[in-house]
C-alpha positions in Angstrom: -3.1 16.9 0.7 0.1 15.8 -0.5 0.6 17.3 -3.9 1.8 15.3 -7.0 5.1 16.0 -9.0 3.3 15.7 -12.6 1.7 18.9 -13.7 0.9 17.2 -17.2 -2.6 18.4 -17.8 -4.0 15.1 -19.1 -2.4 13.2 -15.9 -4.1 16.0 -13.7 -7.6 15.2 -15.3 -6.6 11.6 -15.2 -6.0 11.3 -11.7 -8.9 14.0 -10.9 -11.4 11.8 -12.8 -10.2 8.4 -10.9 -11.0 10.3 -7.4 -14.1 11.3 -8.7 -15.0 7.9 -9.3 -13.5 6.4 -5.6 -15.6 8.7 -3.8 -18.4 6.7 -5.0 -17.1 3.7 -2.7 -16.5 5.2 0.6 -14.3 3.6 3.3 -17.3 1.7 4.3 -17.3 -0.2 1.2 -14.0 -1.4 1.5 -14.5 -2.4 5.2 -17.5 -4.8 4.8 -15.3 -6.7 1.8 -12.4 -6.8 4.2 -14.4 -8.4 6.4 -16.6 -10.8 4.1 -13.1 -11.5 1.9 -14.8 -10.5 -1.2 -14.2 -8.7 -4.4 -14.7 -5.6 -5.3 -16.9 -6.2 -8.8 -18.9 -3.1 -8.9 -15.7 -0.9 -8.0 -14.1 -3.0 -10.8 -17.0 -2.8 -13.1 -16.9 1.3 -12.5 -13.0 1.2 -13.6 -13.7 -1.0 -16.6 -17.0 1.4 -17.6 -14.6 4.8 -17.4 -12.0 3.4 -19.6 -9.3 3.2 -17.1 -8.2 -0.3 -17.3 -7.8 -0.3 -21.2 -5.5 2.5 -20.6 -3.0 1.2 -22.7 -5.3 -1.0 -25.1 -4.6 0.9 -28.3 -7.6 3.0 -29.8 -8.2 0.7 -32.7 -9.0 -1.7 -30.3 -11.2 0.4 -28.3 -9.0 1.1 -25.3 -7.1 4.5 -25.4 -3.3 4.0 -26.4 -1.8 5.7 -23.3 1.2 4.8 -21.9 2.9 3.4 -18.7 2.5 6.8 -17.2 -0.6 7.3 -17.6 -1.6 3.3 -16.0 0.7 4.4 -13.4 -0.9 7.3 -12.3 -4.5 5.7 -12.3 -3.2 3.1 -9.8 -1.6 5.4 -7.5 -4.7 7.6 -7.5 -7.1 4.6 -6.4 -4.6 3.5 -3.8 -4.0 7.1 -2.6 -7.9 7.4 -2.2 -7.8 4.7 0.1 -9.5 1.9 -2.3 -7.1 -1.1 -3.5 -6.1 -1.3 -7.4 -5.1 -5.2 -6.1 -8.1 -6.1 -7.7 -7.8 -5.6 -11.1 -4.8 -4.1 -11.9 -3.2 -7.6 -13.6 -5.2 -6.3 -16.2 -2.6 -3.7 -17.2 0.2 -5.3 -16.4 0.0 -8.5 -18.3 -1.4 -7.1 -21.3 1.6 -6.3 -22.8 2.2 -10.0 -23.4 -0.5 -10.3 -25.8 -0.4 -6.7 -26.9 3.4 -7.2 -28.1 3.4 -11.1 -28.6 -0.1 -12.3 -29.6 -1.0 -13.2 -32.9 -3.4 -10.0 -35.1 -6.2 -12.9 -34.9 -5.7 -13.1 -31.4 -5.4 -9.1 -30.7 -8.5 -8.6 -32.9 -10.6 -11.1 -30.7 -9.8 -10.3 -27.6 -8.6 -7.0 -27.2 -12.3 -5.4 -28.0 -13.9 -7.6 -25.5 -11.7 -7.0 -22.7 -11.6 -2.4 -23.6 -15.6 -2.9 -23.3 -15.9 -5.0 -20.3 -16.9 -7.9 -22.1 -14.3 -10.4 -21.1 -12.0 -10.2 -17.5 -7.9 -10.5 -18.8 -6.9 -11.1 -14.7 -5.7 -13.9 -14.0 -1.5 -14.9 -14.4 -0.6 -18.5 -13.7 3.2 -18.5 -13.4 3.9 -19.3 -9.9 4.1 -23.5 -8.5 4.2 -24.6 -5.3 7.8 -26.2 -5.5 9.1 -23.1 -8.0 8.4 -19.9 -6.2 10.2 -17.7 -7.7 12.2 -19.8 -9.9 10.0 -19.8 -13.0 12.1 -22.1 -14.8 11.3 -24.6 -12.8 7.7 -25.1 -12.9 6.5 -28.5 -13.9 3.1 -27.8 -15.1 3.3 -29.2 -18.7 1.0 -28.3 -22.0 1.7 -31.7 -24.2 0.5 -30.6 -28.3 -2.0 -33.2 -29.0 -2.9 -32.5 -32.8 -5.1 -29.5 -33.0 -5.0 -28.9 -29.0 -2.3 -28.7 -26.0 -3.0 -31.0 -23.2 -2.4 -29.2 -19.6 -1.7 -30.6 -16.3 -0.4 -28.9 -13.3 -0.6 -26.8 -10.4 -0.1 -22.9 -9.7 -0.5 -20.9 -6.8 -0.8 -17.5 -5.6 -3.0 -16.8 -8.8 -5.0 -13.9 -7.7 -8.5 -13.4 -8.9 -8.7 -16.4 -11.3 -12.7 -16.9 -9.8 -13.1 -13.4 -11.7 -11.5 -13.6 -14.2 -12.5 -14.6 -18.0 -9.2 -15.0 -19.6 -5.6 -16.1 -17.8 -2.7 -16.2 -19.1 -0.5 -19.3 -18.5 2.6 -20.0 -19.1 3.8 -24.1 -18.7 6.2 -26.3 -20.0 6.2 -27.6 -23.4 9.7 -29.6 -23.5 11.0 -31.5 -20.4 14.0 -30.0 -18.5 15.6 -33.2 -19.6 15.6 -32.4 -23.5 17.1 -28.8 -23.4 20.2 -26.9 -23.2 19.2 -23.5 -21.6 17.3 -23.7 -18.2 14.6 -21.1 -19.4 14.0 -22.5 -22.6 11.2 -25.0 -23.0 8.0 -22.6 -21.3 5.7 -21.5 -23.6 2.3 -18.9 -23.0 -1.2 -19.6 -23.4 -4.3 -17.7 -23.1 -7.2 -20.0 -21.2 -10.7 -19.3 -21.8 -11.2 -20.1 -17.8 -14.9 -20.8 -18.6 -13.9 -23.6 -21.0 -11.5 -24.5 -18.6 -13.7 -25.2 -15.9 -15.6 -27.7 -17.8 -12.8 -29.4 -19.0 -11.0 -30.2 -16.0 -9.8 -27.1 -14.3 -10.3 -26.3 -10.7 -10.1 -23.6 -8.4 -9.5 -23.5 -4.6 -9.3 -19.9 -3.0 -6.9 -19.5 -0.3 -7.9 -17.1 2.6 -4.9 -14.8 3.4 -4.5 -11.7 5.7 -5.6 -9.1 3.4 -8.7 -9.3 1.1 -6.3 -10.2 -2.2 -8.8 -12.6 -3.8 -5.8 -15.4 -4.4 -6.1 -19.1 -5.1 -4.6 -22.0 -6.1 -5.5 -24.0 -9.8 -5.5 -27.3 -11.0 -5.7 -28.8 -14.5 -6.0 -31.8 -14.9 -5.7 -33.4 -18.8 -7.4 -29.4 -19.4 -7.4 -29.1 -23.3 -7.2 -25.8 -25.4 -6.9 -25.2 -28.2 -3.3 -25.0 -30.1 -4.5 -21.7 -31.7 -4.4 -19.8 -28.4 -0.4 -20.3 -27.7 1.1 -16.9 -27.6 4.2 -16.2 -30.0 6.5 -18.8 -30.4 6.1 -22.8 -28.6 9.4 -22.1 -26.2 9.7 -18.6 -26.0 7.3 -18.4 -22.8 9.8 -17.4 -20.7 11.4 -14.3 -22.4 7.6 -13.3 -22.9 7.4 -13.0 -19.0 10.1 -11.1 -18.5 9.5 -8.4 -20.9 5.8 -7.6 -18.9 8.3 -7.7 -15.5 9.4 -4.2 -15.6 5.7 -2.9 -16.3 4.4 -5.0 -13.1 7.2 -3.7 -11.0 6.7 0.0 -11.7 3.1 -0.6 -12.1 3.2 -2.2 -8.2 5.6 0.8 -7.4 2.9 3.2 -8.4 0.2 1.6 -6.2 3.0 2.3 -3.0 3.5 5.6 -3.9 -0.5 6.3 -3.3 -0.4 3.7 -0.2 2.2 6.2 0.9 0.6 9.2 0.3 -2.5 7.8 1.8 -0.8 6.6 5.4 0.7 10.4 5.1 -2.4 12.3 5.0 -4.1 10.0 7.2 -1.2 10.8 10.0 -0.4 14.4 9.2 -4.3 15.3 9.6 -4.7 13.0 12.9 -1.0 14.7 14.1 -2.5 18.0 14.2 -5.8 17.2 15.4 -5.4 15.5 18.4 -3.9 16.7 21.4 -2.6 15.5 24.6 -0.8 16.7 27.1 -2.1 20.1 26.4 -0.7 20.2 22.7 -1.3 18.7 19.2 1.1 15.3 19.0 1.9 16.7 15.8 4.6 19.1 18.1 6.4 16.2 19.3 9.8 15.3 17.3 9.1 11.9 18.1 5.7 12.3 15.7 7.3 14.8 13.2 10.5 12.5 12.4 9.1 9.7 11.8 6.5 10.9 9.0 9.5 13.6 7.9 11.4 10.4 7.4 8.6 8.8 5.8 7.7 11.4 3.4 11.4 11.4 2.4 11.4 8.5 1.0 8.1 8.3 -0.1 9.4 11.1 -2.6 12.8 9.8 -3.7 11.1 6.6 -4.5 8.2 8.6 -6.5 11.5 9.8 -8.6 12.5 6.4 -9.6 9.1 5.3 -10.4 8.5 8.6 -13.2 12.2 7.8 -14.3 11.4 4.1 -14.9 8.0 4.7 -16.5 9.7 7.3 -18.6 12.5 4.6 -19.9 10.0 2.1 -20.7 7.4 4.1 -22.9 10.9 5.2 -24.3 11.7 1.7 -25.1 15.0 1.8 -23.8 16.5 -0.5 -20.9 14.8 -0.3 -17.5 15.2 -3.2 -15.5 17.8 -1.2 -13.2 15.0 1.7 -12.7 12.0 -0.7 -12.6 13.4 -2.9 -10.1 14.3 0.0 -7.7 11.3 1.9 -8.0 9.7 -1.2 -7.1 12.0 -1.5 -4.1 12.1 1.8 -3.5 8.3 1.9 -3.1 7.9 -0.8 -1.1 10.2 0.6 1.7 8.4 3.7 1.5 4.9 2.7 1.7 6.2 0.4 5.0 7.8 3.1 6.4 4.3 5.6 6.2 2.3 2.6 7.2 4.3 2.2 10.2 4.9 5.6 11.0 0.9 6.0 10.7 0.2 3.5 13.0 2.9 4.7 15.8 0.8 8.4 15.3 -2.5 7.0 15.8 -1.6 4.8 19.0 -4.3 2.4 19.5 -6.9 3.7 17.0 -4.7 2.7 14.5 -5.6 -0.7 15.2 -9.0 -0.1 15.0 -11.2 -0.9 12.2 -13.4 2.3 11.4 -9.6 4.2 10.9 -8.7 1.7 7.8 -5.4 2.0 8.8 -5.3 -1.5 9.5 -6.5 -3.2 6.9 -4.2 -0.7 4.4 -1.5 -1.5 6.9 -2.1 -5.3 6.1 -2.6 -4.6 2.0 1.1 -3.2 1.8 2.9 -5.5 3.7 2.1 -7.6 0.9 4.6 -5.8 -1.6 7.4 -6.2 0.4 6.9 -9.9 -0.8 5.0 -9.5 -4.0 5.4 -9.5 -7.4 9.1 -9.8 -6.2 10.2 -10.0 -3.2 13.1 -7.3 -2.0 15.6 -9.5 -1.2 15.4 -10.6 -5.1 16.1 -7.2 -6.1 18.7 -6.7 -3.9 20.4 -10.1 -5.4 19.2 -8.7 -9.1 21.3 -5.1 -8.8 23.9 -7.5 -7.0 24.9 -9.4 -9.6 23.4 -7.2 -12.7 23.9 -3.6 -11.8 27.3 -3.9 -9.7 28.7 -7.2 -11.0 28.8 -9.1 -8.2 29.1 -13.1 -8.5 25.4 -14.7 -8.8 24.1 -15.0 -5.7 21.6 -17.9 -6.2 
């Protein structure tokens, strides 16, 4: 098994109780959902039961008051084990947007609900159809109407707003036309999506190559109410970038245990099967590639402990947080790839879940942030290199 680089004892039992809990949903599990496109909710329901996805709800609110580290090593575990965190683990990344922006009234409503299972915090609608990645951009506006904001739009790539209780939204509250700074103007909502859906809101899933649960929504004169704006009317915007670097390491995390996972997977098949007279595992041509592999796979494991370190630490990480999740990405790609070459043609076979975890992280070569962004972001903010776009 490929060993870990934390020997905290509380990450140990962490991680130890997390593959206690996958082996409950074998590969077989995860096959038949592949196949039928459909969410995990018991696997989900399991996680939400033990505790681990209100990992960083503090304990007044029922969750436990861990930290990055701690989240990060839960998702690496369940990816490592062969499951897919994609499923729920929005949940931890977008919490800190109500946890360091929402209101004590809204904290003290909601936070309970979603540490007990109660209430689904899963779905983030930032991305438009025209905006991709340029948030400030979207056109989906909330117009105040006296007690209530008004919402019409359209986002995209939301994953698992269909099982989801709460989203979180951010939209425009002041045309483009009537500010001075470009990012100003966005504000964040939380949406009761039950409420939603009988006021207006619709949701269209959109099949994709991996089992990712992702849609597209539409709101059409959708009315909340005013009391469920997060922070300041305006302020939207900075509130998504500060949950940024806790997604990014977050996703980094869950390519670390893809990696580890495509590793053990080869490494065991490499010395097992034979041709020729001798294990495959003897050839260089096998042996590089994973060495190579496993290289990286550890380098980027580095930057991921580094960048969860800086953050729980409060200090600047968006240098360390955006490489980790580049980092990650390559690595996880590179295992996946170098799995598939061992295996031959069983990799492409369906009982080996190779390929449906090949399939899973290709996505993050994409998503949250695609690695040409980064590589534009340390550009222009870590070498000082003009703005690129």
């Amino acid at each position: 098994m490929i060993s870990d680089f934390s020997t905290d004892d509380d990450l140990v039992q962490i991680r130890q109780s997390v593959r206690k809990l996958c082996e409950s949903f074998p590969p077989d599990y995860w096959r038949r959902l592949d196949r039928e496109k459909a969410y995990p909710g018991q696997f989900v329901e399991a996680l939400t039961r033990e505790g681990f996805l209100s990992v960083l709800i503090p304990e007044e609110y029922g969750g436990s008051g861990l930290g990055l580290t701690a989240a990060a090593a839960i998702l690496e575990e369940i990816q490592k084990c062969g499951a897919n965190g994609a499923a729920c683990h929005a949940q931890m990344y977008i919490m800190g947007a109500l946890l360091r922006h929402g209101s004590e009234a809204q904290k003290a409503d909601y936070l309970p609900r979603i540490s007990s299972g109660a209430l689904r915090l899963q779905a983030f609608g930032v991305t438009e159809p025209t905006s991709g990645t340029d948030t400030a951009s979207i056109k989906t506006f909330a117009r105040r109407d006296g007690d209530s904001y008004v919402i019409n739009g359209q986002k995209i790539w939301t994953s698992r707003a269909e099982h989801s209780d709460l989203m979180l939204l951010l939209a425009r509250t002041r045309a483009k036309s009537d500010i001075g700074k470009r990012t100003d103007g966005l504000s964040m909502f939380i949406v009761d999506m039950n409420l939603a859906l009988q006021a207006g809101m619709t949701i269209r899933a959109i099949r994709t190559m991996m089992n990712h649960s992702t849609t597209e929504v539409f709101f059409d004169d959708v009315r909340i109410p005013a009391k469920n704006l997060i922070g300041e009317e305006g302020k939207g915007f900075r509130y998504v970038l500060s949950g940024m670097n806790a997604e990014r390491i977050l996703i980094a995390a869950e390519c670390i245990g893809d990696a580890k996972w495509f590793l053990e997977k080869s490494v065991g098949y490499a010395n097992e099967r034979s041709v020729f007279g001798r294990p495959i595992g003897q050839n260089q041509g096998i042996q590089f590639p994973l060495a190579n592999a496993y290289a990286k796979m550890r380098a980027a494991e580095l930057m991921v402990h580094e960048a969860a370190r800086l953050f729980e630490s409060g200090a600047g990480c968006g240098e360390q947080a955006n490489l980790a999740k580049l980092l990650a990405a390559e690595a996880s790609w590179a295992t996946a790839e170098a799995c598939v070459q061992t295996h031959g043609g069983f990799g492409f076979a369906e009982d080996y879940d190779i390929e449906r975890k090949f399939r899973e992280t290709r996505l993050y070569q994409v998503a949250p942030i695609s690695t040409n962004l980064i590589l534009s972001y340390i550009g222009e903010h870590v070498l000082g290199l003009p703005r690129s776009y």
